[in-house]
PDB file of N, CA, C and O in Angstrom, chain B, residues numbered from 101:
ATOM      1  N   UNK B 101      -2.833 -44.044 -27.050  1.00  0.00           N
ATOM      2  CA  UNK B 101      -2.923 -45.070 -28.061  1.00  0.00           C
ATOM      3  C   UNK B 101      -2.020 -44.752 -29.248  1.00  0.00           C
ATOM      4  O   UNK B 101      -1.543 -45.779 -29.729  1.00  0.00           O
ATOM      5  N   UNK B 102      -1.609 -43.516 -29.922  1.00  0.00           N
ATOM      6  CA  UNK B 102      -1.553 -43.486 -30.421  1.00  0.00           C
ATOM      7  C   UNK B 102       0.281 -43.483 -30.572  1.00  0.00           C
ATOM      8  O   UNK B 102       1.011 -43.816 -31.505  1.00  0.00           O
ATOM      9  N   UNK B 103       0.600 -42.893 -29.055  1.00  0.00           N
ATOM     10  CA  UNK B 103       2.139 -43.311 -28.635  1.00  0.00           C
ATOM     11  C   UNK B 103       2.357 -44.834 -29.186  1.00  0.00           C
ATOM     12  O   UNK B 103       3.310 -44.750 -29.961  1.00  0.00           O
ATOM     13  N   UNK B 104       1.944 -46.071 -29.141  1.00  0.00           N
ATOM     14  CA  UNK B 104       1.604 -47.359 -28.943  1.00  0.00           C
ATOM     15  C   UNK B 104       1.562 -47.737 -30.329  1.00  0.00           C
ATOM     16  O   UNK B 104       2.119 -48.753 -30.745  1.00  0.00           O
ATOM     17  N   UNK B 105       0.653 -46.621 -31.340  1.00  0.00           N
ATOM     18  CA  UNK B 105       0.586 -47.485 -32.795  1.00  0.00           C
ATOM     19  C   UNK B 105      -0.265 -48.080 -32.662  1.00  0.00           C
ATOM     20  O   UNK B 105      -0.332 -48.984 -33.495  1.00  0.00           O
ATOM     21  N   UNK B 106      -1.295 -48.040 -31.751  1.00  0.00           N
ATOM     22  CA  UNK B 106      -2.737 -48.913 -31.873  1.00  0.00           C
ATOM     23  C   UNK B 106      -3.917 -47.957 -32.219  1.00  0.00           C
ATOM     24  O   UNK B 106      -4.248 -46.869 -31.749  1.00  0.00           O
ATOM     25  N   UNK B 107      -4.355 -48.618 -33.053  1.00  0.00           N
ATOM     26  CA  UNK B 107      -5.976 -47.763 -34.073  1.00  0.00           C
ATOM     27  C   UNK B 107      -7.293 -48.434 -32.861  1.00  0.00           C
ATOM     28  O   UNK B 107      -7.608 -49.610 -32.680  1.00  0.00           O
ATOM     29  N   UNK B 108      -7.691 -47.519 -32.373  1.00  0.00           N
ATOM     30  CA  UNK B 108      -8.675 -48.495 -31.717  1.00  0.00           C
ATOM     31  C   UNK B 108      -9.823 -49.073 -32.813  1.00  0.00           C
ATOM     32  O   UNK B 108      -9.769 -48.716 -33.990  1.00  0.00           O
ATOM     33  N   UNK B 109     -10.897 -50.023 -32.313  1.00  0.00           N
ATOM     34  CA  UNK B 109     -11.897 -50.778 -33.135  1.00  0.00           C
ATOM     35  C   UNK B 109     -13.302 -49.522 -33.346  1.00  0.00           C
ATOM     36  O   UNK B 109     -13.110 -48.306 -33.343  1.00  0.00           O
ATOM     37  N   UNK B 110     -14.351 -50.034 -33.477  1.00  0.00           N
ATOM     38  CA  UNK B 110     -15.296 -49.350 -34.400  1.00  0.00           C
ATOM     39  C   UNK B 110     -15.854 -48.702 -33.064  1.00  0.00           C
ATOM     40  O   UNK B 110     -15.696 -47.548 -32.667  1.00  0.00           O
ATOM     41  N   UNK B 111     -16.668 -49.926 -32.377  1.00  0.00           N
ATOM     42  CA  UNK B 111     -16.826 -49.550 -31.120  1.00  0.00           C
ATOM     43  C   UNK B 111     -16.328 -48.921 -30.020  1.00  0.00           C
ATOM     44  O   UNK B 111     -17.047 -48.340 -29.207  1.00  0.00           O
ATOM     45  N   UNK B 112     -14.997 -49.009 -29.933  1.00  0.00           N
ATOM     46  CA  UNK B 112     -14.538 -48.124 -29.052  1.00  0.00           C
ATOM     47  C   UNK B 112     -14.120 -46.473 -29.674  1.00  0.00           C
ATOM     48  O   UNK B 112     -13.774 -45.540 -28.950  1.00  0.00           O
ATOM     49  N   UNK B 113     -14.224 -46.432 -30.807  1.00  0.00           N
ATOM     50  CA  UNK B 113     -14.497 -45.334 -31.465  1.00  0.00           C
ATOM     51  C   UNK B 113     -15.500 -44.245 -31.316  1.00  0.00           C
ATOM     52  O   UNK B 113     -15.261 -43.068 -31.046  1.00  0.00           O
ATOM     53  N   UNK B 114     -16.998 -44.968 -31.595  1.00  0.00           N
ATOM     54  CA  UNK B 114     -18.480 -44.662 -31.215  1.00  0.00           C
ATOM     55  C   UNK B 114     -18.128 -44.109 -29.806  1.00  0.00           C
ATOM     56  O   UNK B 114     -17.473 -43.075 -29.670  1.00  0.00           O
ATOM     57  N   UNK B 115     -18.512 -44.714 -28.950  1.00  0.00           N
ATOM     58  CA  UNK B 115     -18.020 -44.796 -27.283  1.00  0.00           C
ATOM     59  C   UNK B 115     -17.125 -43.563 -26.963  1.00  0.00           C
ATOM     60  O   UNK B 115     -17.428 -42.855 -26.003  1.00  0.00           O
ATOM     61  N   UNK B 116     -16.048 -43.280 -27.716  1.00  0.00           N
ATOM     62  CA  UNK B 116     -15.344 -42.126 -27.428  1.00  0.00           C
ATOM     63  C   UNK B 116     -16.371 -41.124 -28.029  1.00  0.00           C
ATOM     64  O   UNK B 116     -16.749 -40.247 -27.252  1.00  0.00           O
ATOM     65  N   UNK B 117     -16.886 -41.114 -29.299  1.00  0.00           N
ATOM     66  CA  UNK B 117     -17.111 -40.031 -29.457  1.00  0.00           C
ATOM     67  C   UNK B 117     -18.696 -39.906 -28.812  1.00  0.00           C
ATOM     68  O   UNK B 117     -19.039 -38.732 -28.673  1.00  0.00           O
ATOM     69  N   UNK B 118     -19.466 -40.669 -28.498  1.00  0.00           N
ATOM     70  CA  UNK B 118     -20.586 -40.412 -27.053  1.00  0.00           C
ATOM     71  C   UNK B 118     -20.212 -39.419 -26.151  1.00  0.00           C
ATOM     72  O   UNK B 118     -20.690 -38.345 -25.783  1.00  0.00           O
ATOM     73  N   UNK B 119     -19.392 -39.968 -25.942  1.00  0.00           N
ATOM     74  CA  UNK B 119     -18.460 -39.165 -24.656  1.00  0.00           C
ATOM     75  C   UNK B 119     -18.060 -38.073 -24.605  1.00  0.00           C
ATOM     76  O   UNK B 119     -17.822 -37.485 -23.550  1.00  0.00           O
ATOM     77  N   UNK B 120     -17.864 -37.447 -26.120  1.00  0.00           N
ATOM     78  CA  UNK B 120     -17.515 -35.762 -26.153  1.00  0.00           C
ATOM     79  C   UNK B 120     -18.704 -35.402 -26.722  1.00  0.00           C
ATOM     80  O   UNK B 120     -18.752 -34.245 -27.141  1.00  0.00           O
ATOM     81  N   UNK B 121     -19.701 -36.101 -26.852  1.00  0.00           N
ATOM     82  CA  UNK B 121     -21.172 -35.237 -27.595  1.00  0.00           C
ATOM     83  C   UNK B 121     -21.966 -35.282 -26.258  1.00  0.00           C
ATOM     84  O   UNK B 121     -22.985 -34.595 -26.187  1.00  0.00           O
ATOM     85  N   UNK B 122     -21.547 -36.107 -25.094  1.00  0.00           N
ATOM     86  CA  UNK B 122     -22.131 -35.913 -23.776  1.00  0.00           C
ATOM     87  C   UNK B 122     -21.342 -34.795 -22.944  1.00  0.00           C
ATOM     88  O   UNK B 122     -21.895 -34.535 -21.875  1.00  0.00           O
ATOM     89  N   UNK B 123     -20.157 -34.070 -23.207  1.00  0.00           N
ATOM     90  CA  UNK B 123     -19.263 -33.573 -22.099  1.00  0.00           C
ATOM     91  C   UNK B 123     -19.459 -32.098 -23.384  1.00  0.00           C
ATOM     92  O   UNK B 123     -18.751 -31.094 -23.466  1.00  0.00           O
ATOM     93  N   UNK B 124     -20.627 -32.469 -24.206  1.00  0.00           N
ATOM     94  CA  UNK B 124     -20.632 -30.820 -25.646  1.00  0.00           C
ATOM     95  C   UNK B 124     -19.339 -30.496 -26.068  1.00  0.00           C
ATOM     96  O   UNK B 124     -19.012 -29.310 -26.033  1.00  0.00           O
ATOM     97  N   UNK B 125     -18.468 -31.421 -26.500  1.00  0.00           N
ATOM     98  CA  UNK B 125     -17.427 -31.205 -27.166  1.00  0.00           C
ATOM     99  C   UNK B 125     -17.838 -31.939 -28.761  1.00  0.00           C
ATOM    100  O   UNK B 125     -17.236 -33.012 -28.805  1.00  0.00           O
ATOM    101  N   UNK B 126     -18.514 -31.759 -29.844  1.00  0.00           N
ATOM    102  CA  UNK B 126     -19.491 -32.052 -30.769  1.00  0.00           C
ATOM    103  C   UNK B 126     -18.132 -32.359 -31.869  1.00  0.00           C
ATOM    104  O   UNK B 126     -17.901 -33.464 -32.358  1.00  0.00           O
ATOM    105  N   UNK B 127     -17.056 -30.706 -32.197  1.00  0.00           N
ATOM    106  CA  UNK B 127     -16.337 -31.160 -33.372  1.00  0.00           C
ATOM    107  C   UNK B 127     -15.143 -31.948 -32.781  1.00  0.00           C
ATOM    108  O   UNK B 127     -14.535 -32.561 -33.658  1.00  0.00           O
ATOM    109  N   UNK B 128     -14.728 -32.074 -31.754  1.00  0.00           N
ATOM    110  CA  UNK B 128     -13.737 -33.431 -31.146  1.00  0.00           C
ATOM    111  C   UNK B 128     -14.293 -34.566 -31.345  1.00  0.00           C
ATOM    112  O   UNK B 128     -13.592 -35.534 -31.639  1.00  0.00           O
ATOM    113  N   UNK B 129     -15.540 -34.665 -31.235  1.00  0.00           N
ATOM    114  CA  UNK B 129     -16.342 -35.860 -31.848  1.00  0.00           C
ATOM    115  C   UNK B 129     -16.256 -36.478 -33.277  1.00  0.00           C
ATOM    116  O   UNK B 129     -16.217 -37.668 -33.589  1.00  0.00           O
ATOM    117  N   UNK B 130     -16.230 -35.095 -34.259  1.00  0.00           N
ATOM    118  CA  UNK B 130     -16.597 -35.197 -34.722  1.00  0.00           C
ATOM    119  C   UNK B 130     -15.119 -35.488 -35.856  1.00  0.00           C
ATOM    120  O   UNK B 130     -15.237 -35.866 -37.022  1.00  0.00           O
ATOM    121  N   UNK B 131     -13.881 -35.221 -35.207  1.00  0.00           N
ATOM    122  CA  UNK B 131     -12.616 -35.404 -35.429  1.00  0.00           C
ATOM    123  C   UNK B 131     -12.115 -36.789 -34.983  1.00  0.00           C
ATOM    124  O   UNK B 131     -11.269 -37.348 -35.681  1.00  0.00           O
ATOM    125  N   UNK B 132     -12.449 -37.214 -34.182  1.00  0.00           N
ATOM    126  CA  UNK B 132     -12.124 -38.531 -34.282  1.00  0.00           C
ATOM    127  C   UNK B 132     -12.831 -39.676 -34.533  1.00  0.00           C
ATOM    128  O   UNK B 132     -12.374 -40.811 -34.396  1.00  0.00           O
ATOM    129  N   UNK B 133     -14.234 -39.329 -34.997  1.00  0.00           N
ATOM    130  CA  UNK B 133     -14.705 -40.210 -36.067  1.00  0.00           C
ATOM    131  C   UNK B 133     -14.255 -40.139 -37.509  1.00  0.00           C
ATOM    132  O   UNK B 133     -14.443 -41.131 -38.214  1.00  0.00           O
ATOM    133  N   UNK B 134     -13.663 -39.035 -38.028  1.00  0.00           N
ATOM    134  CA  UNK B 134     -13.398 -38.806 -39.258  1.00  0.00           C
ATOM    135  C   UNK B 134     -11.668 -39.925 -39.094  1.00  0.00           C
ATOM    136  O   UNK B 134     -11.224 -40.613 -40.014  1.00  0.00           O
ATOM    137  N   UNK B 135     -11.089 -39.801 -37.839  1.00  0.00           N
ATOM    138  CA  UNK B 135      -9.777 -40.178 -38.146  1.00  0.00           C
ATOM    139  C   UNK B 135      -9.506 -41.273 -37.899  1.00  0.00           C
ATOM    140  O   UNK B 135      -8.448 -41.751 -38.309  1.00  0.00           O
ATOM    141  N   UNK B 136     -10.262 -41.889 -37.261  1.00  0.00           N
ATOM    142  CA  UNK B 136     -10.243 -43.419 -36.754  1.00  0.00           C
ATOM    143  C   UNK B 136     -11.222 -44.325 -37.274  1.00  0.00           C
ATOM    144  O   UNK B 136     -11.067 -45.513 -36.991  1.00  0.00           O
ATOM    145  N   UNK B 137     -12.605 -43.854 -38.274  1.00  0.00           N
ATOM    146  CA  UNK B 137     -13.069 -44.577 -38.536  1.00  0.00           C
ATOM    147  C   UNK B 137     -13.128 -45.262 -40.380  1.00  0.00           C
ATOM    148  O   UNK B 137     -13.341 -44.534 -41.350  1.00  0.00           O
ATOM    149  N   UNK B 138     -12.989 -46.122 -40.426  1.00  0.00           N
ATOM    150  CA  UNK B 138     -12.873 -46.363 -42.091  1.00  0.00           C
ATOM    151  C   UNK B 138     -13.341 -45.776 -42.993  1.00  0.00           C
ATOM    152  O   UNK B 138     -14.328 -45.160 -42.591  1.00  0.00           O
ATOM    153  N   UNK B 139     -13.064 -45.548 -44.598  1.00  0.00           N
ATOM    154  CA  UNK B 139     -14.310 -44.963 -45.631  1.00  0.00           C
ATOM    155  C   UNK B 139     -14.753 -46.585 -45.894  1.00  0.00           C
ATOM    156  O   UNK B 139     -15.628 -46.619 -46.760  1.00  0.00           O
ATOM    157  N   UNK B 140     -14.391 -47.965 -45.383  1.00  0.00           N
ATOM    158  CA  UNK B 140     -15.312 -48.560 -45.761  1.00  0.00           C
ATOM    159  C   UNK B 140     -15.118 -49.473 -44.862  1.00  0.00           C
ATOM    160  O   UNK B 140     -14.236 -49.430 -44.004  1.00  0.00           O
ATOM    161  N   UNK B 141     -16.160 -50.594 -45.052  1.00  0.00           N
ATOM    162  CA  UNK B 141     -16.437 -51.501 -43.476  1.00  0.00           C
ATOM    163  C   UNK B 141     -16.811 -53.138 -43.894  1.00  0.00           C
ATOM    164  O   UNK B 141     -17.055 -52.965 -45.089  1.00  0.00           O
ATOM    165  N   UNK B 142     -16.889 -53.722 -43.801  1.00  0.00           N
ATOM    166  CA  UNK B 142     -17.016 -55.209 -44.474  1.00  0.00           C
ATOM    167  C   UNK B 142     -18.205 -55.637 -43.819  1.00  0.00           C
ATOM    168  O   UNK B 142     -18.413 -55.358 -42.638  1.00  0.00           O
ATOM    169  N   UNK B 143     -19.147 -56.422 -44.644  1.00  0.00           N
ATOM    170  CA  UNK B 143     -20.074 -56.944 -43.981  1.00  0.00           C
ATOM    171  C   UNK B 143     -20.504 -58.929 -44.770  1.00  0.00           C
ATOM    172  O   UNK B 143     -20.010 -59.519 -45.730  1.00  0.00           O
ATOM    173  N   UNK B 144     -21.474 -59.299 -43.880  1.00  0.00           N
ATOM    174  CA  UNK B 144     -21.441 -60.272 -44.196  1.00  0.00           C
ATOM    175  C   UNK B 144     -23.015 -60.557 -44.776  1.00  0.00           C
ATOM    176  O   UNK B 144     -24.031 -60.543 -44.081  1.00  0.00           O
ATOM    177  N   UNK B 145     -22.938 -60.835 -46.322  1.00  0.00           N
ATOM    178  CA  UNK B 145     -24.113 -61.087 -46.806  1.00  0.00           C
ATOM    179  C   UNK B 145     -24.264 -61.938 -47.666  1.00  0.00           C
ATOM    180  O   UNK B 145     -23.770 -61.932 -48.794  1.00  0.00           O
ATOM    181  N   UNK B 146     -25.204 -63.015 -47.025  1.00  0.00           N
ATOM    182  CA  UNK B 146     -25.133 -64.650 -47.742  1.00  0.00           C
ATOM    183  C   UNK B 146     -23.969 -65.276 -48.218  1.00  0.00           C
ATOM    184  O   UNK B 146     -23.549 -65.853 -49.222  1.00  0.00           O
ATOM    185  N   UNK B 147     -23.586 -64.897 -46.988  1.00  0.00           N
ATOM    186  CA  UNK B 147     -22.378 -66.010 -46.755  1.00  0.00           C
ATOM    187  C   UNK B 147     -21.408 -65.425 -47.412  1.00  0.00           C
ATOM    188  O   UNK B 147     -20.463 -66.198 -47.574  1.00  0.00           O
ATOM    189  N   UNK B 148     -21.211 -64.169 -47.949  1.00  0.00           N
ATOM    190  CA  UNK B 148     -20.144 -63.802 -48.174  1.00  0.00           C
ATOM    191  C   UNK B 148     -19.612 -62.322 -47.376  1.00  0.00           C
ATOM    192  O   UNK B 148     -20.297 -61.619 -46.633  1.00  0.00           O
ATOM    193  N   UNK B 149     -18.490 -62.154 -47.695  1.00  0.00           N
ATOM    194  CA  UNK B 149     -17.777 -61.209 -46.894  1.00  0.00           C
ATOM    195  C   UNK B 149     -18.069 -60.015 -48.236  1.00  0.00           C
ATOM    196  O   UNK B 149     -17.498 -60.362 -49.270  1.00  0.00           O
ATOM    197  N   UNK B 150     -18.775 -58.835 -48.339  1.00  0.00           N
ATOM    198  CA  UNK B 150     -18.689 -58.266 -48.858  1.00  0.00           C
ATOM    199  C   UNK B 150     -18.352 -56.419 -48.042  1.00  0.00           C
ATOM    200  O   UNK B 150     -18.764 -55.955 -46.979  1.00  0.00           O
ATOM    201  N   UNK B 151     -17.296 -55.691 -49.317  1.00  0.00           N
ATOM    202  CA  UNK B 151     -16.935 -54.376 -49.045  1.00  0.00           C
ATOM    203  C   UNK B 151     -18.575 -53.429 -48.925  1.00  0.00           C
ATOM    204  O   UNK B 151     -19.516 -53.899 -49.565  1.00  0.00           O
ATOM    205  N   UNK B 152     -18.805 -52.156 -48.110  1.00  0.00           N
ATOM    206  CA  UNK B 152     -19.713 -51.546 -48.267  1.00  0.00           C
ATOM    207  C   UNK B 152     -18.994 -50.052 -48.096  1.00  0.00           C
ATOM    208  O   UNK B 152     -17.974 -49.985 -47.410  1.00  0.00           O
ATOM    209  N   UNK B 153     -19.418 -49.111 -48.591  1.00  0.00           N
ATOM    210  CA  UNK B 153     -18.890 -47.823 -48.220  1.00  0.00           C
ATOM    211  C   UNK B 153     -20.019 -47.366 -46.768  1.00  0.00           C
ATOM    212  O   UNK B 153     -21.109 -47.791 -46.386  1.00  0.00           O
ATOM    213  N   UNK B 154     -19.100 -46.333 -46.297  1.00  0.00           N
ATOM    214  CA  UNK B 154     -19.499 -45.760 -45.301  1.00  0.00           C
ATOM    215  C   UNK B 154     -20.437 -44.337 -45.694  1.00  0.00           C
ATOM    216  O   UNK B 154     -19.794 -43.452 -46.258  1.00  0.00           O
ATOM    217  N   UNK B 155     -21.757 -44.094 -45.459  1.00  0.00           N
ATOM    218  CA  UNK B 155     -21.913 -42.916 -46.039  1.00  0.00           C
ATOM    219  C   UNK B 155     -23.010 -42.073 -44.549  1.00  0.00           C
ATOM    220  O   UNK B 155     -23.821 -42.716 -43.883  1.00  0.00           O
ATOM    221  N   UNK B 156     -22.733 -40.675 -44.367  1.00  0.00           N
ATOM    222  CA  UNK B 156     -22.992 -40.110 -43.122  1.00  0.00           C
ATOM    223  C   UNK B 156     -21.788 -39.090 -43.573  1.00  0.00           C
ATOM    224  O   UNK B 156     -21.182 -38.832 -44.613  1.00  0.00           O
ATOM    225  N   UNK B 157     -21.781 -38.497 -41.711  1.00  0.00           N
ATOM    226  CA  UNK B 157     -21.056 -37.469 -41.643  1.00  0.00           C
ATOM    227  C   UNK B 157     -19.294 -37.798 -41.279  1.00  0.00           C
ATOM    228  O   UNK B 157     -18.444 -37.197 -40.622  1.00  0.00           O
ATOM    229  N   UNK B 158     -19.301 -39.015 -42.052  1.00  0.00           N
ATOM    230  CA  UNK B 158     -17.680 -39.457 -41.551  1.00  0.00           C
ATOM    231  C   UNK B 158     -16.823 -39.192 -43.384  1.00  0.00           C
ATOM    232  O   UNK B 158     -15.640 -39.294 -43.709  1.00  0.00           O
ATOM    233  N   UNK B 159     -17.773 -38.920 -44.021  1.00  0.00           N
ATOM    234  CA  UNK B 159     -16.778 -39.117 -46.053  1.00  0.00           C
ATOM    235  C   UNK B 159     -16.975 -37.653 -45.742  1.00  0.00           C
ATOM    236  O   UNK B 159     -16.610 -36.797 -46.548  1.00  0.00           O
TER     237      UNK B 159
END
């Protein structure tokens, strides 16, 4: 992907990193949630599009 210039989405993010916390690879997990996933995420509340920060083990 990254040959390509494509960021994958949120979900396919999660999904990868399942996948190395299932195969006990925990800080590869834990590296490409930090690098692929946003410090912030948009959500939708009463009808508006509002910014939220991300807070966990990804800041």
């Amino acid at each position: 992907m990254e040959e390509l210039g494509v960021r994958p989405d949120e979900d396919t993010t999660r999904r990868i990193g399942k996948a190395f916390v299932a195969s006990g690879q925990e800080e590869k997990e834990k590296h490409v949630l930090e690098k692929y996933l946003k410090k912030w995420k948009y959500i939708h509340f009463n009808g508006e599009r509002v910014r939220v920060r991300r807070d966990g083990p990804l800041v």
